[in-house]
C-alpha positions in Angstrom: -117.0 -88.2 -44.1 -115.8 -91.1 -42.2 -113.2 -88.6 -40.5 -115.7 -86.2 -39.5 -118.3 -88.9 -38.0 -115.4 -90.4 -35.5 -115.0 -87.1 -34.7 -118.0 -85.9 -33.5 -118.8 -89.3 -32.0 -115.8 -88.2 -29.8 -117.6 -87.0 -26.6 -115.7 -85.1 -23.9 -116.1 -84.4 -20.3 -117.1 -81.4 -18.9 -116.7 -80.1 -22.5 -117.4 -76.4 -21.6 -115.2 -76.6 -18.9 -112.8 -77.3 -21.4 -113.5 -74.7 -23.3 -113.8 -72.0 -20.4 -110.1 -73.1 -19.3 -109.1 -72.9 -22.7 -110.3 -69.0 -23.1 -108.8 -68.2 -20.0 -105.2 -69.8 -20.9 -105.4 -67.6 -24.0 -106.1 -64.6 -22.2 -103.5 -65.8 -19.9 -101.1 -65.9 -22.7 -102.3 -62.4 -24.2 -101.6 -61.1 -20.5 -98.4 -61.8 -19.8 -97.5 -61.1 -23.4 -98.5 -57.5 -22.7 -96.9 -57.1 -19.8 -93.4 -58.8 -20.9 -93.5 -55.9 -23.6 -94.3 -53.3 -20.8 -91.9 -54.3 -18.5 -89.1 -54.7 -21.1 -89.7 -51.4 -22.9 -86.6 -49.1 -22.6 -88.6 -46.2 -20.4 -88.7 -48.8 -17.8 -85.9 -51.4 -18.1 -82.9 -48.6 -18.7 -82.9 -47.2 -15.2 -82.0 -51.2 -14.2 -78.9 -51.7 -16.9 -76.0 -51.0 -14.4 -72.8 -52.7 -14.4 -72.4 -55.6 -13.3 -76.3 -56.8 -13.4 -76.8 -60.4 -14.4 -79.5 -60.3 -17.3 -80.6 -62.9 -19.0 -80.1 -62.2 -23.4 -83.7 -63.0 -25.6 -84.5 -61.4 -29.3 -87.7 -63.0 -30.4 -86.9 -66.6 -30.9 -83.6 -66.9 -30.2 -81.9 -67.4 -26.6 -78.3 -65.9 -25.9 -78.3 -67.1 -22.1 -76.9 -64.9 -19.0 -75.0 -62.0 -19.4 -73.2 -59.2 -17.2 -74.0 -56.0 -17.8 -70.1 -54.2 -18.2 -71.3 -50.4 -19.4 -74.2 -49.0 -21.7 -74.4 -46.1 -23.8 -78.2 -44.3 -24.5 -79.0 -43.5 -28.1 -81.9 -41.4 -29.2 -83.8 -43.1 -31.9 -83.3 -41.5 -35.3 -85.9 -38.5 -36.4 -87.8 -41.1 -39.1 -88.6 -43.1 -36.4 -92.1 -42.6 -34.8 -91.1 -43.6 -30.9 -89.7 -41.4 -28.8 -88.3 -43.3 -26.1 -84.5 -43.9 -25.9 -82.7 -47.2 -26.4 -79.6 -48.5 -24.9 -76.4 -50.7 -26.9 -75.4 -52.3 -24.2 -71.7 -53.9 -23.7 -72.0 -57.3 -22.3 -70.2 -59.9 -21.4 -71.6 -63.3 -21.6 -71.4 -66.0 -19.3 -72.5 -69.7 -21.0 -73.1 -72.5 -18.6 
């Protein structure tokens, strides 16, 4: 109980400005989370794979740095799969700094 007493003797500034930034840093967040996945969905990002691009190399959590684009192939997704939208296996070189 001690805990919980210290901290709700805690009093903050402008406390619902706080809280209104807050919402609007997680919608923010939510935002450009959408659009990353727009803008990085094959229908739109295939056209821009051409040799010699510079990209830079992210799955999820991990970070492959920059990489030149040497050639891509297209490959239609399998008939199990529910999205229609081709994919590309890209052969890159990478370039580590």
């Amino acid at each position: 109980m001690l805990e919980e007493d210290t901290k709700n003797a805690i009093e903050i500034p402008d406390e619902e400005r706080v809280v209104e930034y807050y919402e609007y840093r997680q919608q923010l967040d939510q935002l450009t989370a959408d659009f990353r996945e727009v803008i990085t969905h094959p229908s739109y990002s295939l056209p821009f794979l051409l040799p010699g691009r510079l990209i830079r190399i992210k799955y999820q959590s991990l970070d492959f740095g920059w990489g030149v684009v040497i050639n891509f192939q297209k490959r239609l997704p399998p008939k199990v799969r529910d999205s229609a939208a081709p994919s590309a296996l890209p052969n890159i070189g990478l370039v580590h700094s």
